[in-house]
N, C-alpha and C positions, 0 to 999 in steps of 0.2 A: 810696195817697197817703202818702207820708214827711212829716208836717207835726206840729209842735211848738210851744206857746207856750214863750219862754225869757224872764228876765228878762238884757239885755246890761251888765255893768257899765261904768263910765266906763272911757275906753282914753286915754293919751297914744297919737298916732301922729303915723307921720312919711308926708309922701305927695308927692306928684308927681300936677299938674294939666297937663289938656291940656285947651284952649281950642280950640272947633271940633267939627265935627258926627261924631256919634259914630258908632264902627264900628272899624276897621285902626287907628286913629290911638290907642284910648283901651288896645289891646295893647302898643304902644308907652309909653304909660307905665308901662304894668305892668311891664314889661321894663329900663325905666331904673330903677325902684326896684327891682327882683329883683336887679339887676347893681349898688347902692350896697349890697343888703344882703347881697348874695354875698361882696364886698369887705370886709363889717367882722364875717361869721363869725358872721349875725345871722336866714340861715333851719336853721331847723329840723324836730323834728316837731312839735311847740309853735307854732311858727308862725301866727299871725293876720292876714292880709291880708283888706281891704272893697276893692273894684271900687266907688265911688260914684257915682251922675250925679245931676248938683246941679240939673241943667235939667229942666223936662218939654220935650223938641223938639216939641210940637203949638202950646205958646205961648210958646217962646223961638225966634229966629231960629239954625238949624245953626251957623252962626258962633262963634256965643253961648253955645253950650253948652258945660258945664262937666262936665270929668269928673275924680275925684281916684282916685289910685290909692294905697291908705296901707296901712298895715301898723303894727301892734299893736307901740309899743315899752316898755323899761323907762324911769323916772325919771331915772335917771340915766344913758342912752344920747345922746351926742354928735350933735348935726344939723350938716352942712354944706352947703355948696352943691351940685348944685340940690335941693336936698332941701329942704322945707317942713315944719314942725310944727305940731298944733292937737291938741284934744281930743276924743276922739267922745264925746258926749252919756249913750250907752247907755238905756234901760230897753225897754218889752216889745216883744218882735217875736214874729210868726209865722215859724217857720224851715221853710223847707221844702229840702229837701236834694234835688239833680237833678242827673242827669247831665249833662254842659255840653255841651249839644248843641242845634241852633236848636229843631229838633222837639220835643225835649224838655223844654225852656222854654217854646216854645208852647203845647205841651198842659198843662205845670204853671201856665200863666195862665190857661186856662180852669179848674182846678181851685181858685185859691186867692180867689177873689172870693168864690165860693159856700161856700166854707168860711169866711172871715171872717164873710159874712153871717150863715151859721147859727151864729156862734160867742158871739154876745153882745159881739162887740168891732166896732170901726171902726177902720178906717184912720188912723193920725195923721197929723201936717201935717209928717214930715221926709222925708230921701228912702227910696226903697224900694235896697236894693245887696247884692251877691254878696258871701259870706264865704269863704275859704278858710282850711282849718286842716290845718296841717300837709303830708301827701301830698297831699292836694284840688289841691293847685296845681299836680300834674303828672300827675293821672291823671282831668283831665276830669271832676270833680264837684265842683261847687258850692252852698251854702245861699241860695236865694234868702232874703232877710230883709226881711219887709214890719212897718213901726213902725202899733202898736195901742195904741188906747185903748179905754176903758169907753163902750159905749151911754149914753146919757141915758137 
């Protein structure tokens, strides 16, 4: 297992939401924001891109769900249309880093419950979402990142 507690600092980012059930459609946004930030000279190796899903689809209706696709900018980086700006939250995640592959996601879900479990932490209440840094975004491996807090 590739898994790590990290603390994530606050991020300004800019993202691209796509509304509707997730799968093909939520690549697409990822692709509209790769293709504003290819245009302003803004991936690099440094590069921080989150894949977020804002829904759980077991009790939000497909439709309904929300997915942002953002990417880690500077202070003083220009947003314009259709681009969106917010702030990510940051503090502790379990990172687990895997190669982007269905299989291999699956098998890292069975693996990271049980490791939270035995880790003295829980699960927090924001979303759980894939980070990419730098190369990550074109050679098929991503950090899954699950938000923790302290046991009672």
């Amino acid at each position: 297992m590739n898994m790590k507690v990290e603390n994530l600092p606050k991020y300004r980012i800019a993202y691209v939401r796509q509304i509707g059930p997730y799968g093909p459609a939520n690549i697409q946004a990822m692709d509209k924001l790769k293709k504003w930030a290819t245009e302003k000279n803004l991936l690099t190796e440094s590069t921080i891109m989150f894949g977020i899903p804002q829904d759980n689809p077991e009790t939000t209706l497909p439709e309904n769900c929300r997915f942002d696709a953002c990417m880690v900018i500077s202070k003083d980086e220009k947003i314009d249309d259709p681009i969106c700006e917010s702030e990510f939250t940051g503090g502790k995640y379990l990172i687990y880093k895997v190669k982007h592959t269905a299989e291999d996601i699956r098998k890292a879900w069975t693996e990271i419950f049980p490791a939270i479990h035995n880790s003295g932490y829980q699960i927090d209440n924001k979303p759980i979402f894939e980070r990419y840094i730098g190369n990550m975004i074109y050679n098929d491996y991503c950090d899954i990142c699950v938000p923790l807090k302290r046991c009672n």
